[in-house]
C-alpha positions as CSV (number, residue, x, y, z in Angstrom):
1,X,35.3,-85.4,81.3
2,X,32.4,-83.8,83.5
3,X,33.9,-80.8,84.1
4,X,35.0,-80.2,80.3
5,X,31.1,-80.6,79.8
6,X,30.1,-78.5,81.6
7,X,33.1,-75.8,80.2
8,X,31.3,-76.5,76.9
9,X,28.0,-75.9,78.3
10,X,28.9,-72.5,79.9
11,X,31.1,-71.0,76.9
12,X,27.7,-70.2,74.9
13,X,25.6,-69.0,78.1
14,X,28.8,-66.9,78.4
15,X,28.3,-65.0,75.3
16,X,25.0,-63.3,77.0
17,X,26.1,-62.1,80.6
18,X,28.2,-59.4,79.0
19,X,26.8,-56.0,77.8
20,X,29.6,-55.4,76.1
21,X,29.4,-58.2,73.6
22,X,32.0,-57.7,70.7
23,X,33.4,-59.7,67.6
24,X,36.4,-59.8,69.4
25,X,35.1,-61.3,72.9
26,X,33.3,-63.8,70.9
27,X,36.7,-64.7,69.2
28,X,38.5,-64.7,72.9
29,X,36.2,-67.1,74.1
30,X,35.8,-69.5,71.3
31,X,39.8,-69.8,70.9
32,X,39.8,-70.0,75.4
33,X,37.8,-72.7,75.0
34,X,39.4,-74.1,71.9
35,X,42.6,-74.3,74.5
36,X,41.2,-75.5,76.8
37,X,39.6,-78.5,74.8
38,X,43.0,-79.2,73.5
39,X,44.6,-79.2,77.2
40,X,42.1,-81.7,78.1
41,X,42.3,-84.1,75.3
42,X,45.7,-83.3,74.5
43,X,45.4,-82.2,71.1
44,X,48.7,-81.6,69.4
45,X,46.9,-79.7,66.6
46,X,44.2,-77.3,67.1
47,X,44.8,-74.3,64.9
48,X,43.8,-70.9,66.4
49,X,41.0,-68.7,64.8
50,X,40.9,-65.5,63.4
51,X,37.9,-63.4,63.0
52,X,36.6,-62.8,59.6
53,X,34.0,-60.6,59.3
54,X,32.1,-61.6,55.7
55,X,31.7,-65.3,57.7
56,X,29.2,-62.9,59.2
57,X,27.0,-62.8,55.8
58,X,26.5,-66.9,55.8
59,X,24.7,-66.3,59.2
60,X,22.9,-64.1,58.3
61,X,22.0,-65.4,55.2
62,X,20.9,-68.7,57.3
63,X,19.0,-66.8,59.7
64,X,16.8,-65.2,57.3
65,X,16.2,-69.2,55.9
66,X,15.0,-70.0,59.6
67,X,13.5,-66.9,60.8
68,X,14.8,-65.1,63.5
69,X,13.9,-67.8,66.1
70,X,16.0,-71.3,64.8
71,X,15.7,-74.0,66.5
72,X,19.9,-75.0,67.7
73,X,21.1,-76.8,64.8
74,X,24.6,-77.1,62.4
75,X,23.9,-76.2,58.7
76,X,27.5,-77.0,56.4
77,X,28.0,-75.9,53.2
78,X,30.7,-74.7,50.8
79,X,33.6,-75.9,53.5
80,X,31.8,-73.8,55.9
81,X,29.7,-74.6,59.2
82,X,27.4,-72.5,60.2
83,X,26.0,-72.8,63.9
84,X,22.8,-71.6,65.0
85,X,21.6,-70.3,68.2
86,X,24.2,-72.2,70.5
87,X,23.6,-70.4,73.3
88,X,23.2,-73.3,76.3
89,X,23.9,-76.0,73.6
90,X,26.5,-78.8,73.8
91,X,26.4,-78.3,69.7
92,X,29.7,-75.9,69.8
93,X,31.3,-79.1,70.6
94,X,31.9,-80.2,66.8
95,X,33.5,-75.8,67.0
96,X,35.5,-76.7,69.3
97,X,36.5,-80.0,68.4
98,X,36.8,-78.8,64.9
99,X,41.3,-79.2,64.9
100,X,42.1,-77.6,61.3
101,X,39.5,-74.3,61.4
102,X,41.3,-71.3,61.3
103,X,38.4,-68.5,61.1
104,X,35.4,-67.8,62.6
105,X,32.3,-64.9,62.6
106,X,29.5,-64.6,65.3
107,X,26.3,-63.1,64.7
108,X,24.3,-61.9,67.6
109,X,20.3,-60.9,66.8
110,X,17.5,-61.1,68.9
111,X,14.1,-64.1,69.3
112,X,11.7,-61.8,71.5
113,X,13.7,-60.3,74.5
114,X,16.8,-63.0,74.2
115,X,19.7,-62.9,72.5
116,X,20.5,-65.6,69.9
117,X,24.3,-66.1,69.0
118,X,25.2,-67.9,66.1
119,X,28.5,-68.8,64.6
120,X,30.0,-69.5,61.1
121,X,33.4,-71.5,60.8
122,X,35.3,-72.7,58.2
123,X,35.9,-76.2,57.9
124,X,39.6,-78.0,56.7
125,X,40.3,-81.6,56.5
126,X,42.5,-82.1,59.6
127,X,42.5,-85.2,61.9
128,X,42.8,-84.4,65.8
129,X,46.5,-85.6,66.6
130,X,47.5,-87.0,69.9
131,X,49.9,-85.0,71.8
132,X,50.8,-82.0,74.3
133,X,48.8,-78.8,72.7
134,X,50.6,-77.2,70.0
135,X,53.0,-79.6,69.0
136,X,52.2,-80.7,66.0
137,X,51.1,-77.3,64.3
138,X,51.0,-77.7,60.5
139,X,53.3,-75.6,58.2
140,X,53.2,-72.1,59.0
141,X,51.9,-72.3,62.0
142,X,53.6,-72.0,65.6
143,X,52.3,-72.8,69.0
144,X,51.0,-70.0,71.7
145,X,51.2,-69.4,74.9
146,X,47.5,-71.6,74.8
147,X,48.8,-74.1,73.0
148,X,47.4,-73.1,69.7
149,X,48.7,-72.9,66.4
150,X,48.9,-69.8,65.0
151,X,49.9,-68.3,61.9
152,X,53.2,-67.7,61.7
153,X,54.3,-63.8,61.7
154,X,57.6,-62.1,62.1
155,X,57.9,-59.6,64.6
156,X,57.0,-56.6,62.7
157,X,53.7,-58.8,62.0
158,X,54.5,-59.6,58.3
159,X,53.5,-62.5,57.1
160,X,56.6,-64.7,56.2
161,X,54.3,-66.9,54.2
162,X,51.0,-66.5,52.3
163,X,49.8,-63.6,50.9
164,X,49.0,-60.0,52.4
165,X,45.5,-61.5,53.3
166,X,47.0,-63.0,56.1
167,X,48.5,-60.0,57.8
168,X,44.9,-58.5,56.4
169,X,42.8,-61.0,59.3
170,X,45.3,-60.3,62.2
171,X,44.5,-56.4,61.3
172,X,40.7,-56.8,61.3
173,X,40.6,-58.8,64.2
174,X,43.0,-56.6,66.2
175,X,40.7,-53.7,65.1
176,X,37.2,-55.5,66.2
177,X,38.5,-57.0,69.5
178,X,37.8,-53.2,70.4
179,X,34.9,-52.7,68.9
180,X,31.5,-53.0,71.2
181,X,28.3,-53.4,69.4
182,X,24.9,-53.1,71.1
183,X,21.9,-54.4,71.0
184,X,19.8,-56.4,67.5
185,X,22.2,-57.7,65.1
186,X,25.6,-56.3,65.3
187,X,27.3,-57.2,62.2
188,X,27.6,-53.3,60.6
Protein backbone atom coordinates (compact mmCIF):
# COMPACT_ATOMS: atom_id res chain seq x y z
CA UNK A 1 0.00 0.00 0.00
CA UNK A 2 3.29 2.22 0.40
CA UNK A 3 4.43 1.90 -2.78
CA UNK A 4 0.84 2.70 -4.46
CA UNK A 5 1.23 5.97 -2.28
CA UNK A 6 3.81 7.01 -3.26
CA UNK A 7 2.73 6.13 -7.32
CA UNK A 8 -0.07 8.52 -6.43
CA UNK A 9 2.23 11.02 -5.11
CA UNK A 10 4.58 10.98 -8.14
CA UNK A 11 1.71 10.95 -10.96
CA UNK A 12 1.06 14.86 -10.36
CA UNK A 13 4.90 15.90 -9.81
CA UNK A 14 5.06 13.90 -13.15
CA UNK A 15 3.00 16.27 -15.04
CA UNK A 16 5.88 19.05 -14.58
CA UNK A 17 9.27 17.31 -15.55
CA UNK A 18 8.16 17.23 -19.15
CA UNK A 19 8.51 20.20 -21.62
CA UNK A 20 6.43 18.71 -23.80
CA UNK A 21 3.35 18.73 -21.69
CA UNK A 22 0.23 17.84 -23.85
CA UNK A 23 -3.62 17.01 -23.39
CA UNK A 24 -2.76 13.79 -24.45
CA UNK A 25 0.29 13.00 -21.95
CA UNK A 26 -1.91 14.20 -19.30
CA UNK A 27 -4.65 11.67 -20.42
CA UNK A 28 -1.78 8.75 -20.70
CA UNK A 29 -0.86 9.28 -17.29
CA UNK A 30 -4.06 9.69 -15.53
CA UNK A 31 -5.52 6.37 -17.24
CA UNK A 32 -1.54 4.60 -16.40
CA UNK A 33 -2.26 5.33 -13.18
CA UNK A 34 -5.92 4.59 -13.21
CA UNK A 35 -4.48 0.91 -14.25
CA UNK A 36 -2.39 0.73 -12.07
CA UNK A 37 -4.75 1.61 -9.07
CA UNK A 38 -7.07 -0.97 -10.38
CA UNK A 39 -4.12 -3.70 -10.52
CA UNK A 40 -3.46 -3.00 -7.02
CA UNK A 41 -6.80 -3.05 -5.54
CA UNK A 42 -8.17 -5.28 -7.98
CA UNK A 43 -10.80 -3.28 -9.39
CA UNK A 44 -12.98 -5.16 -11.75
CA UNK A 45 -14.49 -1.90 -12.99
CA UNK A 46 -12.54 1.14 -13.68
CA UNK A 47 -13.77 2.70 -16.88
CA UNK A 48 -10.97 4.33 -19.03
CA UNK A 49 -11.02 8.17 -19.87
CA UNK A 50 -11.24 9.99 -22.77
CA UNK A 51 -10.20 13.49 -23.18
CA UNK A 52 -12.70 16.13 -23.64
CA UNK A 53 -11.64 19.37 -24.33
CA UNK A 54 -14.70 21.89 -23.15
CA UNK A 55 -14.03 19.90 -19.42
CA UNK A 56 -11.28 22.43 -20.00
CA UNK A 57 -13.77 25.61 -19.62
CA UNK A 58 -14.97 24.36 -15.88
CA UNK A 59 -11.16 24.83 -14.84
CA UNK A 60 -10.79 27.52 -16.12
CA UNK A 61 -13.87 29.00 -15.05
CA UNK A 62 -12.77 27.78 -11.34
CA UNK A 63 -9.48 29.24 -11.58
CA UNK A 64 -10.50 32.60 -12.33
CA UNK A 65 -12.94 32.05 -8.84
CA UNK A 66 -9.58 31.28 -6.97
CA UNK A 67 -7.04 33.39 -8.68
CA UNK A 68 -4.34 31.92 -10.36
CA UNK A 69 -2.63 30.67 -7.23
CA UNK A 70 -5.47 28.01 -5.45
CA UNK A 71 -4.71 26.53 -2.72
CA UNK A 72 -5.07 22.17 -3.67
CA UNK A 73 -8.62 21.50 -3.23
CA UNK A 74 -11.76 19.39 -5.03
CA UNK A 75 -14.65 21.71 -6.17
CA UNK A 76 -17.99 19.25 -7.58
CA UNK A 77 -20.62 20.48 -9.28
CA UNK A 78 -23.06 19.66 -12.05
CA UNK A 79 -21.79 15.74 -12.02
CA UNK A 80 -18.42 17.12 -12.50
CA UNK A 81 -15.20 17.32 -10.22
CA UNK A 82 -12.96 19.67 -10.72
CA UNK A 83 -9.34 19.39 -9.21
CA UNK A 84 -7.13 22.10 -8.40
CA UNK A 85 -3.47 22.45 -8.45
CA UNK A 86 -2.68 18.65 -7.68
CA UNK A 87 0.56 18.81 -8.46
CA UNK A 88 2.49 16.84 -5.34
CA UNK A 89 -1.09 16.15 -3.76
CA UNK A 90 -2.39 12.82 -2.58
CA UNK A 91 -6.00 14.67 -3.72
CA UNK A 92 -5.94 12.84 -7.31
CA UNK A 93 -6.61 9.90 -5.20
CA UNK A 94 -10.59 10.37 -5.21
CA UNK A 95 -9.47 10.71 -9.76
CA UNK A 96 -8.14 7.86 -9.55
CA UNK A 97 -10.27 5.96 -7.36
CA UNK A 98 -13.16 7.56 -9.19
CA UNK A 99 -14.48 3.61 -11.00
CA UNK A 100 -17.44 4.99 -13.33
CA UNK A 101 -15.59 8.39 -14.87
CA UNK A 102 -15.15 8.12 -18.35
CA UNK A 103 -13.66 11.78 -19.41
CA UNK A 104 -11.30 14.02 -18.22
CA UNK A 105 -9.58 17.77 -19.27
CA UNK A 106 -6.29 19.16 -17.68
CA UNK A 107 -5.57 22.69 -17.52
CA UNK A 108 -2.03 23.78 -17.08
CA UNK A 109 -1.37 27.81 -16.05
CA UNK A 110 1.18 29.29 -14.21
CA UNK A 111 1.47 30.72 -9.97
CA UNK A 112 4.77 32.80 -10.34
CA UNK A 113 7.50 30.64 -12.09
CA UNK A 114 5.56 27.09 -11.32
CA UNK A 115 3.32 25.34 -13.15
CA UNK A 116 -0.16 24.57 -11.70
CA UNK A 117 -2.10 21.59 -13.23
CA UNK A 118 -5.57 21.17 -12.67
CA UNK A 119 -8.07 18.64 -13.67
CA UNK A 120 -11.82 18.40 -14.38
CA UNK A 121 -13.68 14.89 -14.41
CA UNK A 122 -16.89 13.75 -14.76
CA UNK A 123 -18.48 12.06 -12.11
CA UNK A 124 -21.04 8.66 -12.56
CA UNK A 125 -22.56 6.71 -9.86
CA UNK A 126 -20.52 3.50 -9.99
CA UNK A 127 -19.39 1.43 -6.95
CA UNK A 128 -15.66 -0.02 -7.05
CA UNK A 129 -16.28 -3.89 -7.79
CA UNK A 130 -14.02 -6.54 -6.45
CA UNK A 131 -12.26 -8.48 -9.09
CA UNK A 132 -9.20 -8.91 -11.65
CA UNK A 133 -9.10 -5.42 -13.62
CA UNK A 134 -11.59 -5.26 -16.35
CA UNK A 135 -13.81 -7.85 -15.66
CA UNK A 136 -16.74 -6.46 -14.83
CA UNK A 137 -16.93 -3.57 -17.48
CA UNK A 138 -20.44 -2.19 -17.69
CA UNK A 139 -22.46 -2.44 -21.03
CA UNK A 140 -20.55 -1.24 -23.89
CA UNK A 141 -17.55 -1.34 -22.58
CA UNK A 142 -14.57 -4.03 -23.00
CA UNK A 143 -11.41 -4.53 -21.10
CA UNK A 144 -7.74 -3.32 -22.46
CA UNK A 145 -4.70 -4.48 -22.55
CA UNK A 146 -4.54 -2.23 -18.80
CA UNK A 147 -7.37 -3.64 -17.62
CA UNK A 148 -9.70 -0.82 -18.39
CA UNK A 149 -12.91 -0.56 -19.73
CA UNK A 150 -13.23 1.02 -22.77
CA UNK A 151 -15.77 1.98 -25.05
CA UNK A 152 -16.62 -0.48 -27.18
CA UNK A 153 -15.62 0.17 -31.09
CA UNK A 154 -15.64 -2.07 -34.10
CA UNK A 155 -12.58 -2.24 -35.94
CA UNK A 156 -13.15 0.44 -38.35
CA UNK A 157 -13.64 2.55 -35.01
CA UNK A 158 -17.49 2.97 -35.34
CA UNK A 159 -19.22 3.08 -32.52
CA UNK A 160 -21.55 -0.03 -32.36
CA UNK A 161 -23.50 1.75 -29.67
CA UNK A 162 -24.22 5.42 -28.74
CA UNK A 163 -24.28 8.07 -30.88
CA UNK A 164 -21.57 9.63 -33.25
CA UNK A 165 -20.36 11.65 -30.15
CA UNK A 166 -18.62 8.67 -29.12
CA UNK A 167 -16.46 8.02 -32.16
CA UNK A 168 -16.40 12.10 -31.89
CA UNK A 169 -14.04 11.82 -28.20
CA UNK A 170 -11.82 8.90 -29.61
CA UNK A 171 -11.18 11.47 -32.68
CA UNK A 172 -10.33 14.45 -30.51
CA UNK A 173 -8.26 12.60 -28.22
CA UNK A 174 -6.32 10.77 -30.99
CA UNK A 175 -5.85 14.29 -32.51
CA UNK A 176 -4.51 16.05 -29.03
CA UNK A 177 -2.35 13.15 -27.91
CA UNK A 178 -0.11 14.89 -30.66
CA UNK A 179 -0.54 18.04 -29.89
CA UNK A 180 2.32 19.99 -27.62
CA UNK A 181 1.38 23.12 -25.98
CA UNK A 182 3.92 25.45 -24.29
CA UNK A 183 4.15 27.49 -21.74
CA UNK A 184 0.88 29.75 -19.61
CA UNK A 185 -2.42 28.08 -20.05
CA UNK A 186 -2.63 25.77 -22.88
CA UNK A 187 -6.14 25.19 -23.46
CA UNK A 188 -6.44 27.08 -27.26
Amino acid sequence: MKSLLILLLLVPTTFCLSNGFSRGFCLQLINAARSAFADKLQLANMNELVYNKKLEKKALEQLSYSGPCPQPSIISQNHLDVYLNVKGHDLIVDLLSATGSTQMACVRSKCEDEDVISIVADVQDSSPVSGPPGSQCSTGRLANSQGLCTQEYSRGGYARKGTGKDLAIKTLETALDVAIFGGGLWWL
